[in-house]
C-alpha positions in Angstrom: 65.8 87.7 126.9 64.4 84.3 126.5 61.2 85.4 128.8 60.7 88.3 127.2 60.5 86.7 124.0 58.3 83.5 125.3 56.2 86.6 126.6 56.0 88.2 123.4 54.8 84.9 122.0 52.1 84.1 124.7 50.4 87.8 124.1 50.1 87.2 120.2 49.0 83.8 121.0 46.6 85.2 123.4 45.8 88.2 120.8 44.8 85.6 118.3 42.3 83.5 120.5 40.3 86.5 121.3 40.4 88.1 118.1 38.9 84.4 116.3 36.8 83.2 119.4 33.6 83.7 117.5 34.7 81.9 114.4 35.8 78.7 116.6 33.2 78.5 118.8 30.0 79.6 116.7 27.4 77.3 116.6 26.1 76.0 113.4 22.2 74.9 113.8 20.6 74.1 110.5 17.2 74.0 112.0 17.5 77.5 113.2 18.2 78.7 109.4 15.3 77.2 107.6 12.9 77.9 110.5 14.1 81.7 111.2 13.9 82.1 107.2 10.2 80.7 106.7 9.2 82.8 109.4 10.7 85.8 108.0 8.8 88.4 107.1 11.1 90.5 105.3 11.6 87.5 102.6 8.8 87.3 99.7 6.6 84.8 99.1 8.8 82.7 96.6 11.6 82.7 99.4 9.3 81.8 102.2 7.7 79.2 100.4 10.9 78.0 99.6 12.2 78.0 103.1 9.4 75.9 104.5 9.8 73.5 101.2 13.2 73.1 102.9 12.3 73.1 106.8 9.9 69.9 105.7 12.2 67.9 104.4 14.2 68.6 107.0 12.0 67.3 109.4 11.3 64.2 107.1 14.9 63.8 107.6 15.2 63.9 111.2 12.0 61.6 111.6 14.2 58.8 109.4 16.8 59.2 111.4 15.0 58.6 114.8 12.8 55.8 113.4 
């Protein structure tokens, strides 16, 4: 009984990992937002504009922090 139930527990455990992998273990890359988004051409011309307004400042920001 107690093995059966320490089983039980393992699978749910087991469950739970693979069912919130891709939450845990994306990958959050803010240069990969504002560059995919300027390039995109689905986007109008305001949002574009926007998007590269906001990739240049953050390469002004990553420049600071490497000088």
């Amino acid at each position: 009984e107690p093995y059966y139930e320490m089983a039980l527990n393992h699978r749910d455990k087991l469950i739970d990992f693979d069912l919130n992998a891709a939450k845990r273990l994306g990958v959050l890359d803010e240069r990969s937002d504002w560059y995919d988004l300027s390039q995109n051409t689905w986007l109008n011309k305001d949002q574009r504009k926007f998007a590269n307004q906001m990739l240049d400042a953050q390469k002004k920001k990553d420049e600071e922090i490497d000088k």
